[in-house]
C-alpha positions as a Markdown table, in Angstrom:
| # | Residue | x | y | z |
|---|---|---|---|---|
| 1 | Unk | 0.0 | 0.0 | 0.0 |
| 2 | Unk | 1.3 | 3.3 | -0.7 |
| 3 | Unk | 0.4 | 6.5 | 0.7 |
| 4 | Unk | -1.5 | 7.9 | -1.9 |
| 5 | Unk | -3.5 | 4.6 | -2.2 |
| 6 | Unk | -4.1 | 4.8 | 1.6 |
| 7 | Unk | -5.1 | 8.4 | 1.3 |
| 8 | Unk | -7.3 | 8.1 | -2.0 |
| 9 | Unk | -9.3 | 5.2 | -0.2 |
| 10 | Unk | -9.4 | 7.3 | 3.6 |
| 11 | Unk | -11.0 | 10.6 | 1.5 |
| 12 | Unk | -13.5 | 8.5 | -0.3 |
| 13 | Unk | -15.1 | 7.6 | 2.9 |
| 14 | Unk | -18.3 | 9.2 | 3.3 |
| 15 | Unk | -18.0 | 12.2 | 5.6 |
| 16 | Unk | -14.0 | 11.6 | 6.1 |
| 17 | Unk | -11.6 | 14.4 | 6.6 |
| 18 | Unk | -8.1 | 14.7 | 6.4 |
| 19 | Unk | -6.6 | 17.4 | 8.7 |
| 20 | Unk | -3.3 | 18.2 | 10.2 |
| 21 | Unk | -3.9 | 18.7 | 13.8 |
| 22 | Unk | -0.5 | 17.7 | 15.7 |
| 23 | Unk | 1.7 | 18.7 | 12.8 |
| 24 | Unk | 2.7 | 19.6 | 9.0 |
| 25 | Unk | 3.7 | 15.5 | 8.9 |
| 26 | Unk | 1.0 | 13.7 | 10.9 |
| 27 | Unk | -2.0 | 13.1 | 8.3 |
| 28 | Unk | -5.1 | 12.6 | 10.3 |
| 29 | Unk | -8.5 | 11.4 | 9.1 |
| 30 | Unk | -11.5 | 12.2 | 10.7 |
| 31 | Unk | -15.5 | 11.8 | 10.8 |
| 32 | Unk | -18.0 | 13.9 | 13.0 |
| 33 | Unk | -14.6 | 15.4 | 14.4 |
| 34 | Unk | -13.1 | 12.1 | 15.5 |
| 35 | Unk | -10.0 | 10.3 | 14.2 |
| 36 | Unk | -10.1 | 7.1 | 12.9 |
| 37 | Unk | -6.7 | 6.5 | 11.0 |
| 38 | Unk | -3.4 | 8.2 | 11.6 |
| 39 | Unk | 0.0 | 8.2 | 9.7 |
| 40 | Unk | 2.8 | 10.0 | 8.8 |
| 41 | Unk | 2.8 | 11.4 | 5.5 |
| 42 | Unk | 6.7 | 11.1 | 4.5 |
| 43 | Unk | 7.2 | 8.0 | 6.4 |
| 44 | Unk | 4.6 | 6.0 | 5.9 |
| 45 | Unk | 5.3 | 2.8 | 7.6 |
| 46 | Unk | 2.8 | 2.1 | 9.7 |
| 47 | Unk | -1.1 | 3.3 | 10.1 |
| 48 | Unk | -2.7 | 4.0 | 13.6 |
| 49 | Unk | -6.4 | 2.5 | 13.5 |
| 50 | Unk | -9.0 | 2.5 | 16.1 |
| 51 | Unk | -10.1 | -1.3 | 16.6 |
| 52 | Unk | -12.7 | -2.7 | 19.1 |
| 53 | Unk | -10.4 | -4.3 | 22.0 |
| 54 | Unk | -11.1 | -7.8 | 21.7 |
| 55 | Unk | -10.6 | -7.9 | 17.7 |
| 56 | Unk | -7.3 | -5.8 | 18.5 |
| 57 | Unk | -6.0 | -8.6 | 20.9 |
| 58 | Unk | -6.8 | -11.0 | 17.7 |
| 59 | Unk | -5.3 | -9.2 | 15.6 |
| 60 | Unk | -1.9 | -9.0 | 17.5 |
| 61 | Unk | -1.8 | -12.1 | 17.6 |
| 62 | Unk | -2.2 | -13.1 | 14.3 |
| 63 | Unk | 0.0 | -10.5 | 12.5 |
| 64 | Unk | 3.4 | -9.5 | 13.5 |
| 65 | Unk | 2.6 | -5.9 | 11.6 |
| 66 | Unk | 0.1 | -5.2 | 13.8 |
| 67 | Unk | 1.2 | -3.6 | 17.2 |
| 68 | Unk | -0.7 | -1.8 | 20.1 |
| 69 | Unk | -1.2 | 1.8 | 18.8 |
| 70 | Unk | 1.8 | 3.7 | 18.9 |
| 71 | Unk | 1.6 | 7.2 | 20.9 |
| 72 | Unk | -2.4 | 6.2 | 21.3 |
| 73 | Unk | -4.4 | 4.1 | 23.4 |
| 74 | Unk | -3.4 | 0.6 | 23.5 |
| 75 | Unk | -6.8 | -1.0 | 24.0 |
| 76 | Unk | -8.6 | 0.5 | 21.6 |
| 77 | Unk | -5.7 | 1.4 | 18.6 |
| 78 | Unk | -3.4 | -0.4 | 16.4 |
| 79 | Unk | -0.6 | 0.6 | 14.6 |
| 80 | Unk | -0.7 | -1.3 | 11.6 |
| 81 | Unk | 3.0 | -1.6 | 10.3 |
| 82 | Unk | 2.9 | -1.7 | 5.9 |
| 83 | Unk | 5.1 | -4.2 | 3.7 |
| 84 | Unk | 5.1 | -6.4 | 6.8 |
| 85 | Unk | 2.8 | -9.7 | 7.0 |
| 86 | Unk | -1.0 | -7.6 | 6.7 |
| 87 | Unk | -1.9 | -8.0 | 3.5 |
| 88 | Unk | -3.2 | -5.2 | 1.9 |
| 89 | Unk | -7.3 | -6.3 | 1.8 |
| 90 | Unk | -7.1 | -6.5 | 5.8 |
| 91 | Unk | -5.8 | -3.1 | 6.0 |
| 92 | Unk | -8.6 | -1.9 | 3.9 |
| 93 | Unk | -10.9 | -4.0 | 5.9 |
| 94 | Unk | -9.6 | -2.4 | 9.2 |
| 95 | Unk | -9.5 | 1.0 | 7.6 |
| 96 | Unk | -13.4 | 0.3 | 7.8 |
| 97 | Unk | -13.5 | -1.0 | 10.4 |
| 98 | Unk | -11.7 | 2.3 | 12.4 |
| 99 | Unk | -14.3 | 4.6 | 10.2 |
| 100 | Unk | -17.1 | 2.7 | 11.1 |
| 101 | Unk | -16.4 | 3.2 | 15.1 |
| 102 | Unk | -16.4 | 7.1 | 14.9 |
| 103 | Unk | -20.1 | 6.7 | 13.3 |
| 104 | Unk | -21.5 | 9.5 | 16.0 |
């Protein structure tokens, strides 16, 4: 995944929002005002995703790219690291997943 494929599928989202709110690197996307995905824009390595706990917990387990959120809350984020074991359809899916927590 690169960025611009990350970004492109993040701004399609329906009421998604890229902003810059810590600072001119840190790409955040947003719905109703709350984050859902995080990354840096010139080193994109890894993506921070909200994720309901107990799916979080799974999904540290089964993929070495997928961490406890880094800088974030650890029970409910993940930092998805790219070009590692997560193939590119589960980081979609969890992209979704992240967007469809921040529904209100």
């Amino acid at each position: 995944m690169t960025f611009s494929d990350y970004y492109d599928f993040c701004v399609e989202l329906d009421e998604a929002e890229p902003s810059f709110p810590f600072d001119k690197n840190t790409i955040a996307f947003k719905r109703r005002n709350k984050i859902f995905a995080l990354a840096d824009s010139l080193d994109f390595s890894f993506i921070n995703l909200k994720c309901d706990p107990e799916k979080a917990i799974e999904l540290r387990e089964r993929y070495q790219g997928i961490k406890p959120g880094y800088h974030m809350n650890k029970k409910h984020w993940n930092s998805v690291h790219l070009n590692q074991d997560v193939p590119d359809e589960i980081i979609y899916k969890l992209i979704n997943h992240s967007f469809a927590l921040v529904k209100a």
